[in-house]
C-alpha positions in Angstrom: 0.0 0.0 0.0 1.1 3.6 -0.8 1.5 5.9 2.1 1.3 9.6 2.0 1.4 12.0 4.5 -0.2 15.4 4.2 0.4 18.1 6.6 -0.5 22.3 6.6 -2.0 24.4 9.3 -2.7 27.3 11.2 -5.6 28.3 9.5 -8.5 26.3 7.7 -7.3 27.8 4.5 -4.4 25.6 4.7 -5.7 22.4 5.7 -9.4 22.2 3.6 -7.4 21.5 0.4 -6.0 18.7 1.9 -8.9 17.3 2.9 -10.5 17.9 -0.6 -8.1 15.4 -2.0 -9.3 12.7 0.9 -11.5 10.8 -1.0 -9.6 10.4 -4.2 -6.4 8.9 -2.1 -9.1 6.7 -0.5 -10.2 5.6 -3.5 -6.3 5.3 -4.5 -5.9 2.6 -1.4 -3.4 5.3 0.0 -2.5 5.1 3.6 -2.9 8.1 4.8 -1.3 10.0 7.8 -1.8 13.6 8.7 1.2 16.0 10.5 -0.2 19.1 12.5 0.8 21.2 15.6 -0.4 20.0 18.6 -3.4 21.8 18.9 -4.3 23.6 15.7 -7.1 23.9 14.0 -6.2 21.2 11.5 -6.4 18.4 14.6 -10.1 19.0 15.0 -10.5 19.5 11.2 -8.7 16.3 10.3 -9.6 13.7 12.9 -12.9 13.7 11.9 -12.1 11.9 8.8 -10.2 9.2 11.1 -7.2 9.8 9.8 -4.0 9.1 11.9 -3.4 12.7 13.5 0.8 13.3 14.4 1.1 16.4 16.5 4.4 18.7 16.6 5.5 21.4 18.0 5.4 24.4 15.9 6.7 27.6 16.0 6.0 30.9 13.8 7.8 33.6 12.4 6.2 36.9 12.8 6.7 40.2 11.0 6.4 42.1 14.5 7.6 42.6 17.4 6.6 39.7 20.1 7.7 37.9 23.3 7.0 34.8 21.6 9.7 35.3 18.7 12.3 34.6 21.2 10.6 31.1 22.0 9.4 30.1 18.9 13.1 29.1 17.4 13.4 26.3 20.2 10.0 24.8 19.3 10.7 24.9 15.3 14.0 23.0 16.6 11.6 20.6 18.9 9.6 20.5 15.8 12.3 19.5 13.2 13.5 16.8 15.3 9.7 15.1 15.7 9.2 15.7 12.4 12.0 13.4 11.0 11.8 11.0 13.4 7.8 10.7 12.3 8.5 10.7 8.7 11.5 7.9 9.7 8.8 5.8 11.2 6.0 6.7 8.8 8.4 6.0 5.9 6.1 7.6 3.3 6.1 7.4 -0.2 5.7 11.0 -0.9 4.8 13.8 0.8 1.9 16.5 0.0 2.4 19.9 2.0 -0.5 22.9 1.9 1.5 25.5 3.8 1.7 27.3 7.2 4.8 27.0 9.5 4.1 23.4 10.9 4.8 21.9 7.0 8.5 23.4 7.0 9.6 20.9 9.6 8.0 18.4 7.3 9.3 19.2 4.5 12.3 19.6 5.9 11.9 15.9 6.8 11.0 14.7 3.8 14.4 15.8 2.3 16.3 14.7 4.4 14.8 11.2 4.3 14.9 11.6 0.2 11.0 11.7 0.2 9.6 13.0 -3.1 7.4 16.3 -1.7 4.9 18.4 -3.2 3.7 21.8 -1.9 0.5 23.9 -3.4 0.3 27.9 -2.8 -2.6 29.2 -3.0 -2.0 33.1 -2.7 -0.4 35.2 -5.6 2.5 35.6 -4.0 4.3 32.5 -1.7 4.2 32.8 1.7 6.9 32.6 4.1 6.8 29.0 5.5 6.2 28.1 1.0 9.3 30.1 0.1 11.2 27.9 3.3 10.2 24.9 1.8 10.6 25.4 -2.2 14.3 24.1 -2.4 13.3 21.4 -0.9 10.4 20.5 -2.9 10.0 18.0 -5.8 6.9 20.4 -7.3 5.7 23.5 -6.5 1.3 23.8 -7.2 -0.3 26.8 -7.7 -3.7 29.0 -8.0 -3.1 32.0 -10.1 -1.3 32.2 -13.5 0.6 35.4 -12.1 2.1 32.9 -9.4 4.4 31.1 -11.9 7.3 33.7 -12.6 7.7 33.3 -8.2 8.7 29.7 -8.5 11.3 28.2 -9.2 11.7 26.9 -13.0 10.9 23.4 -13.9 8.9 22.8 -10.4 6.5 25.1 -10.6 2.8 23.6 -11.6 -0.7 25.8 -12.4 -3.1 23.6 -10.7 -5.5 25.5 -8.8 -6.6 25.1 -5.6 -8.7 21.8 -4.7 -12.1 22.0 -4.0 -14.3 20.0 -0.9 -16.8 18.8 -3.7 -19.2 18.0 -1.0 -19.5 21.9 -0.9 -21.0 21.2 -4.6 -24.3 19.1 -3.6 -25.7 21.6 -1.1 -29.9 21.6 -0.1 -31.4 25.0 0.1 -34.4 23.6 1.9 -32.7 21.8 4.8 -30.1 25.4 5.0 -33.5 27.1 5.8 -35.1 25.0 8.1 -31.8 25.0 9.9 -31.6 28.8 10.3 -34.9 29.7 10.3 -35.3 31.9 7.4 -38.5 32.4 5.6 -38.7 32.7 1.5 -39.5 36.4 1.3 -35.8 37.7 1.8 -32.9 36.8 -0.4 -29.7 35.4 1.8 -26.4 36.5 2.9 -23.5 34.7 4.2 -20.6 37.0 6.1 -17.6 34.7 6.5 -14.4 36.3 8.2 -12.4 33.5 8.0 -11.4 30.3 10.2 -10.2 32.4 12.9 -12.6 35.0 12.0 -12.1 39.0 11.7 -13.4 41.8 14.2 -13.2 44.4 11.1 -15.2 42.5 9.3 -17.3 41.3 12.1 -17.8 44.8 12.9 -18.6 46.4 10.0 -21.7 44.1 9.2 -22.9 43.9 12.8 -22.9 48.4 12.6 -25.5 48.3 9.7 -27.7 45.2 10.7 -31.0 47.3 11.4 -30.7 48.3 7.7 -29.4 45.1 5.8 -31.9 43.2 7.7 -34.7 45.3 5.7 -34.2 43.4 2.6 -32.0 40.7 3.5 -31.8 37.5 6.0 -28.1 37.4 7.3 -26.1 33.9 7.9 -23.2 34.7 9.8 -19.9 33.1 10.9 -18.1 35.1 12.6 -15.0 33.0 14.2 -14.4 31.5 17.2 -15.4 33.5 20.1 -17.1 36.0 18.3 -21.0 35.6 19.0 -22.2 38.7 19.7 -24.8 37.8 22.7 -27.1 40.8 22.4 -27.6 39.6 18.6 -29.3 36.3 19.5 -32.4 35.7 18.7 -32.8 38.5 16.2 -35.0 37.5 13.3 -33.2 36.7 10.3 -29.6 36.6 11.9 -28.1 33.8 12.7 -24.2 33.9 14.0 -22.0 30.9 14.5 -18.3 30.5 15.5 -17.9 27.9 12.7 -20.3 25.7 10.5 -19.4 22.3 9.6 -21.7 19.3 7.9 -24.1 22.4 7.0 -22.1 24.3 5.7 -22.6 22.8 2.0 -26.5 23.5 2.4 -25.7 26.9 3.6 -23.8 28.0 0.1 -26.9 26.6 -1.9 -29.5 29.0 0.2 -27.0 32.1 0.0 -27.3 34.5 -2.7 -24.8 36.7 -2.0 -21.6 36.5 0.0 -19.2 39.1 1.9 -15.5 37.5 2.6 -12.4 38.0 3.3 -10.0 36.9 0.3 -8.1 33.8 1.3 -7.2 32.1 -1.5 -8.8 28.9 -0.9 -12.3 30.8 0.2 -12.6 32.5 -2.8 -12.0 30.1 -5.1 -14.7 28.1 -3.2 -16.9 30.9 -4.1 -15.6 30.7 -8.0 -16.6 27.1 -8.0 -19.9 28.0 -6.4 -20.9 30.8 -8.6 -21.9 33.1 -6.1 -21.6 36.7 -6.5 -19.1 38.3 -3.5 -18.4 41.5 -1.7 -14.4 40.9 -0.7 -12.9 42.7 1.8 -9.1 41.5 2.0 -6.9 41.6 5.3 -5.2 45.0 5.5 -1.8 45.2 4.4 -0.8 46.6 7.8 -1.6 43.4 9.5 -0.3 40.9 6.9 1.9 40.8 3.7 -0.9 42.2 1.4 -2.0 38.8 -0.4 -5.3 38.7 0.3 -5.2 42.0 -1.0 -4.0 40.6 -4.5 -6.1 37.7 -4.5 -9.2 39.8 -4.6 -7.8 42.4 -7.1 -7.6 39.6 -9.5 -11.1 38.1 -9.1 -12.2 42.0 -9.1 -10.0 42.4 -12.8 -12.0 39.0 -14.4 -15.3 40.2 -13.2 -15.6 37.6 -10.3 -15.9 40.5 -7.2 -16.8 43.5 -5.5 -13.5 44.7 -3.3 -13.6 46.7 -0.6 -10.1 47.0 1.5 -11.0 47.8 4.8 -9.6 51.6 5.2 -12.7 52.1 2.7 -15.4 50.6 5.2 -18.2 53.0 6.2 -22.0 52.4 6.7 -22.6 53.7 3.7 -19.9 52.3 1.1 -20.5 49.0 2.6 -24.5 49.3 2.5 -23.9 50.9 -1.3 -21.5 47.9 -2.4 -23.9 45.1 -1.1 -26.9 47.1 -2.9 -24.8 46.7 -6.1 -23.7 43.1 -5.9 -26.7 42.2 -5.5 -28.6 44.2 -7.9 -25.7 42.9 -10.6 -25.5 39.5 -9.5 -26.3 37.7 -12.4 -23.5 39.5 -14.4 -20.8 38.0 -11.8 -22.6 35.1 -12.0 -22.0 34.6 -15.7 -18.3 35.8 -15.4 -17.7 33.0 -12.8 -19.4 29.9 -15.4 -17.8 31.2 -18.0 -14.4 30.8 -16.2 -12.0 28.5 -18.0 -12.0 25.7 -14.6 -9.0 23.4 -14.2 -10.0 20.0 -12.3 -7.7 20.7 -9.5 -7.7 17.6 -7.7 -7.4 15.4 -10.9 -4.2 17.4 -11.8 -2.5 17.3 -8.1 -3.2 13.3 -8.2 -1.4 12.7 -11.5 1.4 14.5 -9.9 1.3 12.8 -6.3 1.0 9.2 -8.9 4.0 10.6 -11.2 6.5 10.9 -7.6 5.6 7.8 -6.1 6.0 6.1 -9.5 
């Protein structure tokens, strides 16, 4: 039997790609083992699917000032060291790496132990722990077409970014008996991200009495983020995070407002549904989310608004529009050229094994 072992983490972004290529490597007869920090969001994600979970410890590399940067080195050392011995006892055939600091360790591993590896970026630009890991890597995947001229020649592959296709088969009917939502009001879904976003958060909450006029509201709004004096107000319903629903939630939403993680939005491609983005500022991160939407704005996929912009108004204004306009982002979305991403990344897992 082939063995593989995935790993990524931090945030959902870089762990639900890895779990859209699950049932293919099922189907495959791979064995399949799965190495995350020790309590990230990727063990609760991933266990679920009983798949052997390896913790590590895992450090991170910040672009600010923090107590923790003087720590973190000695548990990206810890890490290193669990990391080959795991992939020593694991003795994989290849290795399939989605990002965030706990894969560099991996990685890492993995060359050491002559493991063929393959990492996926899904942001225009590569991340830190991704530009760590590139030398190191057998093939480099990617999501935009801009990406390619960052990698390094002769690794780098456009795949785009693989897809839960459970999020595909969605039931309207069961979303709305689950919220409580009548028929009357068209839907929108807020999503802020895994760990979800006060500025986002915010921002929607500030002009409820008015969006709740036309609209019905779904909102996930991150952990620790319910807003208690909001509960029970009709036609809003908040949650930390949605799981098993979250499929019939897409298929009742007409409209969406996001943040512009790469593997989010191209959820929403896949979907068809028409979205407000709001990217993470570039003062609190390295400005890809702000390129990611700026290229679904430029093929006719998005509405973008970065969040210096955000006032009652512009955001009340940019909602009216989406959805007034809807089905021309609609059609721009169909009529976009799709790759099938998993098919593409399984040839290439299948070609470094063989």
């Amino acid at each position: 039997m082939k063995r593989i072992i995935l790993t990524g983490g931090g945030t959902a972004g870089h762990v639900t790609p890895n779990i859209a290529l699950l049932p293919r490597l099922k189907e495959l007869q791979y064995d399949i083992h799965y190495i995350g920090s020790y309590n990230g969001i990727e063990k609760e994600l991933i266990e679920q699917f009983g798949i052997p979970y390896h913790g590590i410890s895992s450090g991170k590399l910040r672009r600010y000032f923090s107590l923790q940067n003087f720590t973190d080195p000695f548990r990206v050392i810890k890490g290193v060291g669990e990391a080959r011995k795991l992939v020593k006892i694991l003795d994989p055939d290849v290795i399939f790496s989605k990002g965030g600091f706990v894969s560099v360790p991996v990685v890492l591993a993995g060359k050491s132990r002559k493991v063929p590896t393959i990492i996926h970026e899904s942001d225009m630009t590569p991340g830190l722990a991704n530009k760590l890991s590139m030398s190191s890597a057998t093939k480099v995947c990617c999501n935009f077409p801009e990406t390619l001229d960052h990698l390094p020649e002769g690794k780098a592959v456009l795949t785009g970014s693989p897809i839960r296709q459970e999020l595909l088969s969605g039931d309207r009917y069961k979303a709305k008996e689950f919220l409580g939502f009548t028929s009357d009001k068209p839907v929108i879904m807020v999503v802020g991200g895994s760990l979800g976003s006060v500025a986002v958060n915010d921002a929607v909450r500030g002009i409820l009495p008015e969006l709740l006029k036309n609209f019905q509201v779904v909102h996930l709004c991150g952990k620790g983020k319910i807003d208690e004096s909001l509960k029970g107000l009709n036609g809003y319903a908040q949650f930390e995070y949605i799981k098993s629903e979250l499929k019939d939630l897409f298929a009742l939403t007409d409209i969406v407002i996001s943040r512009a993680g790469a593997n989010a939005i191209c959820e929403l491609l896949a979907l068809h549904k028409p979205n407000l983005l709001i990217p993470l500022s570039a003062n609190a991160s390295r400005g890809d989310q702000i390129l990611n939407a700026r290229s679904f704005e430029r093929q006719g996929y998005s509405v973008v608004l970065e969040e210096e912009e955000l006032s009652k108004e512009v955001l009340l204004n940019a909602i009216t529009k989406l959805y007034d306009q809807r089905e021309t982002y609609i059609a721009a979305m169909k009529s976009s050229p799709q790759q099938n991403s998993i098919d593409t990344i399984i040839d290439l897992i299948e070609s470094v094994v063989k």
